[in-house]
MMTF fields as JSON, N, C-alpha, C and O atoms, coordinates in Angstrom:
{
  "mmtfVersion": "1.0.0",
  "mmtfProducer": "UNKNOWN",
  "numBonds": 435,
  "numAtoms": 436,
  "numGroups": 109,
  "numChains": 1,
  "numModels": 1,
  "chainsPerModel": [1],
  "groupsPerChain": [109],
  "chainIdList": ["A"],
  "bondAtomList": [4, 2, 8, 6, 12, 10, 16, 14, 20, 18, 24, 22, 28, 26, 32, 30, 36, 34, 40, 38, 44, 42, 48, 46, 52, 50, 56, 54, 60, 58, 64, 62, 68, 66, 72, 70, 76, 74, 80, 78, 84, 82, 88, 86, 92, 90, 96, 94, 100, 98, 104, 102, 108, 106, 112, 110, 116, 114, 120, 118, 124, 122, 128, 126, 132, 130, 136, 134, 140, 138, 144, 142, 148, 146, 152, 150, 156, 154, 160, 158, 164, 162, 168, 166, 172, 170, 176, 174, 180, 178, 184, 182, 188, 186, 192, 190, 196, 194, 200, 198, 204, 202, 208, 206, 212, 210, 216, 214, 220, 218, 224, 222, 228, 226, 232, 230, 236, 234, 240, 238, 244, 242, 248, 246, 252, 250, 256, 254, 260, 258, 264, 262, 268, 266, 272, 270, 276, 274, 280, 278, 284, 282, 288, 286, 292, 290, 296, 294, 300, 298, 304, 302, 308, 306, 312, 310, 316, 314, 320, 318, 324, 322, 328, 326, 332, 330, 336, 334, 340, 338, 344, 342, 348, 346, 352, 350, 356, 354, 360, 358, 364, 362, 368, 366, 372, 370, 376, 374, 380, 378, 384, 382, 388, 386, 392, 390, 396, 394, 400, 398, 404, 402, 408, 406, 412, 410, 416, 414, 420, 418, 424, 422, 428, 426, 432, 430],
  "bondOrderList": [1, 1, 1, 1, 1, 1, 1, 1, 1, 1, 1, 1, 1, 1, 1, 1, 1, 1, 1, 1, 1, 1, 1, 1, 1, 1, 1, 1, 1, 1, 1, 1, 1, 1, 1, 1, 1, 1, 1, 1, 1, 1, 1, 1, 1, 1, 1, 1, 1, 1, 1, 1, 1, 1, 1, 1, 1, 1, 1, 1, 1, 1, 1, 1, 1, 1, 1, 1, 1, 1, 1, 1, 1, 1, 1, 1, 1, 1, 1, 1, 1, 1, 1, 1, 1, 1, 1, 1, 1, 1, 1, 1, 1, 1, 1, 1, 1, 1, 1, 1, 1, 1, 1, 1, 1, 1, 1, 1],
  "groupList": [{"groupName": "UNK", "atomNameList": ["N", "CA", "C", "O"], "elementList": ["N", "C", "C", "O"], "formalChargeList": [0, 0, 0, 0], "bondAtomList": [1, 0, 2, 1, 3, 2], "bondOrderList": [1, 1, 2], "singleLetterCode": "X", "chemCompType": "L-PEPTIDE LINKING"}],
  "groupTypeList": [0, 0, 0, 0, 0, 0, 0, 0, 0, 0, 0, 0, 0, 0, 0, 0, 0, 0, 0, 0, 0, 0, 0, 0, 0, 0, 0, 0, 0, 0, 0, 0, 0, 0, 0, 0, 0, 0, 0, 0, 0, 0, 0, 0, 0, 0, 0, 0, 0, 0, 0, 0, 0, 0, 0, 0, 0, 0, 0, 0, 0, 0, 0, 0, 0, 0, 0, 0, 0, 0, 0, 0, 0, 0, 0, 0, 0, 0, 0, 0, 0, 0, 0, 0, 0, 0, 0, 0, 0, 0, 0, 0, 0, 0, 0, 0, 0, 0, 0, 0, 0, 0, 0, 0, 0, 0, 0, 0, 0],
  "groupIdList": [1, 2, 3, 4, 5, 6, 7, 8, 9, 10, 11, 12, 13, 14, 15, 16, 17, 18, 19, 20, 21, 22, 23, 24, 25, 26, 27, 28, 29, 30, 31, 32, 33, 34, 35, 36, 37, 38, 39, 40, 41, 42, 43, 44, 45, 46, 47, 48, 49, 50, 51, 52, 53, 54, 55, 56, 57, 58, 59, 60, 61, 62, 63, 64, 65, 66, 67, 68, 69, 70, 71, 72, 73, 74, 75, 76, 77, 78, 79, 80, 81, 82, 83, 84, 85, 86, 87, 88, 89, 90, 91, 92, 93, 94, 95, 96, 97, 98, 99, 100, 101, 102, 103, 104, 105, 106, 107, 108, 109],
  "secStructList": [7, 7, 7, 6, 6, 2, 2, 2, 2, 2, 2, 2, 2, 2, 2, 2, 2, 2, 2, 2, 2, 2, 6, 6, 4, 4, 4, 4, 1, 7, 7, 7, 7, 7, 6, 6, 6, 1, 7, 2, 2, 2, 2, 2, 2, 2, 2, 2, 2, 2, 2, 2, 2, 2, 2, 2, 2, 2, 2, 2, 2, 2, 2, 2, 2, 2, 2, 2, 2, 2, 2, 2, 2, 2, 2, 2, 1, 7, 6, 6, 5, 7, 1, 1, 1, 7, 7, 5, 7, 7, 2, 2, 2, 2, 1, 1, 7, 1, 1, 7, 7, 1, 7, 2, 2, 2, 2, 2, 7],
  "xCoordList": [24.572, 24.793, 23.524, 22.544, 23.465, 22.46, 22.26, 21.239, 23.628, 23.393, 22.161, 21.653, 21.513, 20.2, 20.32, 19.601, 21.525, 22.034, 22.2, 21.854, 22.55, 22.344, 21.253, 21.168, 20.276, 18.82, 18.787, 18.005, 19.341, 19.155, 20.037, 19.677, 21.047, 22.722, 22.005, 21.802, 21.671, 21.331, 20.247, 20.116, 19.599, 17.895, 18.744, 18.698, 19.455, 19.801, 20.613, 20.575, 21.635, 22.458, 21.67, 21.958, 20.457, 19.908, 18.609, 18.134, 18.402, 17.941, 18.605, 18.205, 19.905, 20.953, 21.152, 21.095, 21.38, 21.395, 20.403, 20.585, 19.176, 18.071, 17.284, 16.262, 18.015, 17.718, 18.959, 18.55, 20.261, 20.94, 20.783, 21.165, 20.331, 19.715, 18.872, 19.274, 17.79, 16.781, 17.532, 17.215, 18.524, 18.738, 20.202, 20.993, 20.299, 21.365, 20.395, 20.745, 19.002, 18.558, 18.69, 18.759, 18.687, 18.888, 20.02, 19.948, 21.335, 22.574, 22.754, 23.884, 21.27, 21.392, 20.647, 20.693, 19.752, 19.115, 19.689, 20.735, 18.858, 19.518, 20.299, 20.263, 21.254, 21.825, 21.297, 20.656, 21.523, 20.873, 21.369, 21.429, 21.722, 22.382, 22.161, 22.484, 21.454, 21.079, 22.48, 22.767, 23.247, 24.219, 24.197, 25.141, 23.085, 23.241, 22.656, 23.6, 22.141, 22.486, 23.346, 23.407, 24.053, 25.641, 26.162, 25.621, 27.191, 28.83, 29.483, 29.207, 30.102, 30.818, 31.495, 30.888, 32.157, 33.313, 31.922, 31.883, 31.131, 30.521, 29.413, 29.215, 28.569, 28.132, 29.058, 28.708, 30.377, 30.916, 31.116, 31.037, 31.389, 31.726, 30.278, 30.18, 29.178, 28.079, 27.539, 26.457, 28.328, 27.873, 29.04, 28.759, 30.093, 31.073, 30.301, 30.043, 29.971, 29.475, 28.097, 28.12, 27.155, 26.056, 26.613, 26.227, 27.665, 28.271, 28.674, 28.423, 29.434, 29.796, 28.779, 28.939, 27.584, 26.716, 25.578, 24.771, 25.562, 24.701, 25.514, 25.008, 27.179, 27.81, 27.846, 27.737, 28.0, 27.549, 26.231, 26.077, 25.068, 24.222, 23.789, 23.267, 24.0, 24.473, 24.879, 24.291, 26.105, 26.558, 25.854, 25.959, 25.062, 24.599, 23.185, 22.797, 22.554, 21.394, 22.168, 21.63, 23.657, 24.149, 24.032, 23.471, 24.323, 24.639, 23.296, 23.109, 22.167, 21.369, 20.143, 19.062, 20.722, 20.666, 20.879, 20.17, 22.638, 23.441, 22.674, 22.427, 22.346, 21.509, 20.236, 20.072, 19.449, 18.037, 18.907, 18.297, 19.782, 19.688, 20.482, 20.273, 21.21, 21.426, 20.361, 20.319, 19.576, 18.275, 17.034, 16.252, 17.178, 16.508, 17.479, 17.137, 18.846, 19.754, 19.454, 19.528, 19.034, 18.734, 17.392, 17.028, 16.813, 15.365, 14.933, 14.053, 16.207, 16.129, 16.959, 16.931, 17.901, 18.907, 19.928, 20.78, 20.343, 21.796, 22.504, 23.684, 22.193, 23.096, 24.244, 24.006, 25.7, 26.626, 27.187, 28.252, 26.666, 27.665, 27.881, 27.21, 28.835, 29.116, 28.379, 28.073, 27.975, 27.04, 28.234, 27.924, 28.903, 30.038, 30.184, 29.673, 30.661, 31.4, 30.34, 30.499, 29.152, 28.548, 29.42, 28.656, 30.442, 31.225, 30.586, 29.847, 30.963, 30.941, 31.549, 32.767, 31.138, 32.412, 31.979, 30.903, 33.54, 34.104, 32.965, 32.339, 33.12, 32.254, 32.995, 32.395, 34.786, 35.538, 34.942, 33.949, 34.693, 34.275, 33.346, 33.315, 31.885, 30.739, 30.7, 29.938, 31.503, 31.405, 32.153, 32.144, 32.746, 33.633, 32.62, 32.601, 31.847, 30.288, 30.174, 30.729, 28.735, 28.155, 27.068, 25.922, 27.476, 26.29, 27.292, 26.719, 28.501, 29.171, 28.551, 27.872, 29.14, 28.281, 28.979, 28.464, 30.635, 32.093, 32.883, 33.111, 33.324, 34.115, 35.199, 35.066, 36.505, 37.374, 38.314, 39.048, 38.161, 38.597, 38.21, 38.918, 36.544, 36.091, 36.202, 36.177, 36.364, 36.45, 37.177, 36.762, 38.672, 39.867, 39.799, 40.297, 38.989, 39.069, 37.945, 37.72],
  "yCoordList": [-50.176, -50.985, -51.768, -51.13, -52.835, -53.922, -54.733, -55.292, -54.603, -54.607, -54.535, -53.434, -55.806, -55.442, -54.352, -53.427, -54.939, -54.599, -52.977, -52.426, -52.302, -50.769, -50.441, -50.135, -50.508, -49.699, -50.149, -49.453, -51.078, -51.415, -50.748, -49.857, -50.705, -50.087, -48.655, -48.076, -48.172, -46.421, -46.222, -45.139, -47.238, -46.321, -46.827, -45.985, -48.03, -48.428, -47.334, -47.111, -46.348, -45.245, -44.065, -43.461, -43.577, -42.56, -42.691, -41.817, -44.399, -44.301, -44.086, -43.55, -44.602, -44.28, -42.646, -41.955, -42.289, -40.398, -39.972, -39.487, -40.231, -39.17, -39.745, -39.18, -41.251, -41.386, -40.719, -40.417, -40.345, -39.99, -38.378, -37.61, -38.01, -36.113, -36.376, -35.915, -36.859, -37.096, -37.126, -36.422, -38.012, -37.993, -36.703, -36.909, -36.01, -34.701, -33.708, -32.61, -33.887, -32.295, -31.424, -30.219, -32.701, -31.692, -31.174, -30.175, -31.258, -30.37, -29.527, -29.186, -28.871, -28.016, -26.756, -25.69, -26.921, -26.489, -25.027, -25.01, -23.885, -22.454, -22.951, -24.104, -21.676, -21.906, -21.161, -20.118, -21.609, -20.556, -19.367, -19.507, -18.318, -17.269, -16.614, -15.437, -17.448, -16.685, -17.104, -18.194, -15.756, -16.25, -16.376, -16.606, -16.205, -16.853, -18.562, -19.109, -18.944, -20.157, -20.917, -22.139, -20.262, -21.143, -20.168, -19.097, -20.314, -19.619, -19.003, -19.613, -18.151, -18.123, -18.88, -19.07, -19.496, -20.486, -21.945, -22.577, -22.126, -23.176, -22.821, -23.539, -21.343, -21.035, -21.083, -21.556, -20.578, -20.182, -21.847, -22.234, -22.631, -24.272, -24.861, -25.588, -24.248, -24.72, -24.016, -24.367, -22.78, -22.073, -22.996, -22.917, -23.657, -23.653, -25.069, -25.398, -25.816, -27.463, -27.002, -27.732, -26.412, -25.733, -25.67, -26.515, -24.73, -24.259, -25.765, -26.114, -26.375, -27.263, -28.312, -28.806, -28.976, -29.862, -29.095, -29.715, -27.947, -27.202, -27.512, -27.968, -27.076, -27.307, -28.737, -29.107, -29.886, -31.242, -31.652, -32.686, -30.572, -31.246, -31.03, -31.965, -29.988, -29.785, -30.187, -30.528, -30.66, -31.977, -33.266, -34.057, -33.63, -34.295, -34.464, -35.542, -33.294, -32.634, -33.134, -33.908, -32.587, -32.263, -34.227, -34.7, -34.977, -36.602, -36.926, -37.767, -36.626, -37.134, -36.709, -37.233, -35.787, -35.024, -35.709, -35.928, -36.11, -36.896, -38.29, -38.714, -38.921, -40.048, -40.232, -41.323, -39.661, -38.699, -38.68, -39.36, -38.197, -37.778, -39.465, -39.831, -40.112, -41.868, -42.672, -43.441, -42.266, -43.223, -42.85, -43.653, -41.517, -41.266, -41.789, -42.958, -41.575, -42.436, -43.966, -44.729, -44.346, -45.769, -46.232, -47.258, -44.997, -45.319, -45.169, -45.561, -44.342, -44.001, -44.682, -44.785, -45.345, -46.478, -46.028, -46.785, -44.658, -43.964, -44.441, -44.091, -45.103, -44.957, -45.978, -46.993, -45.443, -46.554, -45.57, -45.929, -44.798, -44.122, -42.371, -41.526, -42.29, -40.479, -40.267, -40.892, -38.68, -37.838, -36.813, -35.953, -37.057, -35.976, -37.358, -37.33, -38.12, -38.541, -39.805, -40.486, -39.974, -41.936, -42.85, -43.799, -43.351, -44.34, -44.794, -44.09, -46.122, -47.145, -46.585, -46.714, -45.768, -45.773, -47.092, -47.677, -47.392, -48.478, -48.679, -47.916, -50.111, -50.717, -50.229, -49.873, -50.541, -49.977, -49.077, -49.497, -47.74, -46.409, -46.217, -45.068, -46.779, -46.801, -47.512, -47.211, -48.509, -49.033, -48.116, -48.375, -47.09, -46.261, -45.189, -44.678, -44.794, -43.942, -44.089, -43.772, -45.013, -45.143, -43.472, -43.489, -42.629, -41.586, -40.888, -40.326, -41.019, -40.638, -41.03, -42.0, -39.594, -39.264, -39.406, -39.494, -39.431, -39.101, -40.193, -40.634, -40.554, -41.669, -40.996, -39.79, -41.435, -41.103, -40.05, -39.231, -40.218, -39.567, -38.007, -37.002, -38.209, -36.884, -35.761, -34.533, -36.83, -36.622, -35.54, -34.622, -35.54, -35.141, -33.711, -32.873, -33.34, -32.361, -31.409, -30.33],
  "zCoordList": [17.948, 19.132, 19.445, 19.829, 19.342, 19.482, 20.969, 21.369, 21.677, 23.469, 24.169, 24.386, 24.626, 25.093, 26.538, 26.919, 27.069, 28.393, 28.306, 29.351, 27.518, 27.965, 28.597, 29.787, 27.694, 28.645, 29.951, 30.599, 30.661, 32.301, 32.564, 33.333, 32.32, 32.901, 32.922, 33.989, 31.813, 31.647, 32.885, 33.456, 33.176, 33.741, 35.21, 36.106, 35.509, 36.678, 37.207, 38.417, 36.127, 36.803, 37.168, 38.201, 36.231, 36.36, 37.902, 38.628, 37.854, 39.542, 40.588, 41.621, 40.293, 41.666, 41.787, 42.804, 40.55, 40.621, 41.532, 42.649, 40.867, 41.185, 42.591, 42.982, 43.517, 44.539, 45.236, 46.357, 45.122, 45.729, 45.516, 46.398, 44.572, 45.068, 45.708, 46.776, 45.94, 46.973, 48.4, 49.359, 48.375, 49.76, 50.01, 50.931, 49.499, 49.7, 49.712, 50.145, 49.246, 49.389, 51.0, 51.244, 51.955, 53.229, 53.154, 53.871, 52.594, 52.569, 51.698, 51.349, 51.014, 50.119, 50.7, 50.087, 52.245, 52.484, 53.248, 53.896, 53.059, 53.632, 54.725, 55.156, 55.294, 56.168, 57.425, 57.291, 58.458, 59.534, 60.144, 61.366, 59.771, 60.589, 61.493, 61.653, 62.348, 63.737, 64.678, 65.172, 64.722, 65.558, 67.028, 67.783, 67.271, 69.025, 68.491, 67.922, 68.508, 67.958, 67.18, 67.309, 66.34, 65.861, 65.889, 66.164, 65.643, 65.98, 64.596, 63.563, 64.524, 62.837, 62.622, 61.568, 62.589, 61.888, 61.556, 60.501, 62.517, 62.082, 60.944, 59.963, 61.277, 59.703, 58.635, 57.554, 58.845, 57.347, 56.771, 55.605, 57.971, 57.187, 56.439, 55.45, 57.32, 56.703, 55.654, 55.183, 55.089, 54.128, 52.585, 51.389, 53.093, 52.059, 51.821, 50.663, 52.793, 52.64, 51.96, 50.969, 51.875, 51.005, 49.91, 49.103, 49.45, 48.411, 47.401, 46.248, 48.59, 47.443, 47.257, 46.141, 48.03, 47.535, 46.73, 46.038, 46.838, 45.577, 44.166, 43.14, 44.412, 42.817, 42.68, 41.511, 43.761, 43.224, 42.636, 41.986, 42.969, 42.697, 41.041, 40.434, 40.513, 39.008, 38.619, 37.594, 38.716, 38.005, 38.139, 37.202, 39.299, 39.097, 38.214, 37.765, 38.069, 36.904, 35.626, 34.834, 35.425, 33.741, 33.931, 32.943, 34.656, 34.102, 34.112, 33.233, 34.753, 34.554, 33.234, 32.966, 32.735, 31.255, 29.997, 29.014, 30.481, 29.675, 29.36, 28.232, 30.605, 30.478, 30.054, 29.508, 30.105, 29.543, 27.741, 26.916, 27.383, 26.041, 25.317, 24.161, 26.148, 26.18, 25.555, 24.594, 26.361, 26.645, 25.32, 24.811, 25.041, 23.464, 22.847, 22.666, 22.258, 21.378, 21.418, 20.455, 22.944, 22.449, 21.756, 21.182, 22.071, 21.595, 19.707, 18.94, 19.666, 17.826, 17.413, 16.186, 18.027, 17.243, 17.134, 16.669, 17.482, 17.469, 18.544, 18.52, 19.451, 20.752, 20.185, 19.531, 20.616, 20.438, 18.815, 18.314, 18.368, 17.205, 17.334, 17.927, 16.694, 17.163, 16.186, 15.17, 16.911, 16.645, 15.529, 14.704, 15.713, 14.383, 13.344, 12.224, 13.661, 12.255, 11.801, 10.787, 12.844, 12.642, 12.868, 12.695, 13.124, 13.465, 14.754, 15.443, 15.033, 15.862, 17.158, 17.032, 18.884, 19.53, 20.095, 20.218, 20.465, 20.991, 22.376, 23.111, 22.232, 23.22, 25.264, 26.278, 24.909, 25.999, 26.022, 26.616, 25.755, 26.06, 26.193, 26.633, 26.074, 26.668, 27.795, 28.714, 27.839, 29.37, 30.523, 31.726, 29.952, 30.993, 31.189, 32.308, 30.377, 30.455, 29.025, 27.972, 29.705, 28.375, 28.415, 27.966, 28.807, 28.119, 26.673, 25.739, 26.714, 25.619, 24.414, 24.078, 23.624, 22.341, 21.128, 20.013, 21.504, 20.194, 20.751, 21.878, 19.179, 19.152, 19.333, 19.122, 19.736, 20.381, 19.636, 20.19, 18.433, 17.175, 17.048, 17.112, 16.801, 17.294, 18.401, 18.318, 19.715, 20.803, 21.035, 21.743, 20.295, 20.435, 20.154, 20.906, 18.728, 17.91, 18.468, 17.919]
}
């Protein structure tokens, strides 16, 4: 893949990531269980809203991984072919995420 335009697209997604964990770390932060100051039903909501922007924020680690391991493929000349078979993936399918690694073929199996 000879696209000059990846390396901006790749580093432009991995800034939006790693400015948008920046700005969620306050909803990852302990919860307070002093119950004369909050109530139970409002800890347990603030324990499940913890729960789930902690499991968002892993996923947001694994894409910004994905993009991190993109961004060496572009740097060794692999980016744009599967890592199983070497084929070409399709240009459609990197534009749907370009951190993909398998052509659609592979993909499957």
């Amino acid at each position: 893949m000879t696209n000059p335009d990846w390396q901006s697209k790749l580093l432009a997604l991995k800034e939006d990531l790693q400015a948008t964990d920046s700005a969620a770390k306050n909803s990852r932060q302990a919860v307070e269980l002093d119950q004369s100051r909050v109530g139970r039903l409002s800890r347990m909501d603030a324990l499940q809203g913890q729960a789930m922007n902690n499991a968002i924020a892993v996923r947001r680690q694994q894409m910004l991984s994905r993009l991190d391991a993109a961004l060496e493929r572009l740097k060794t000349g692999e980016f744009g072919y599967c890592l199983e078979c070497g084929d070409e993936i399709s240009e459609k399918r990197l534009e749907l995420d370009p951190t993909v690694c398998f052509c659609t073929g592979c993909a499957r199996t």
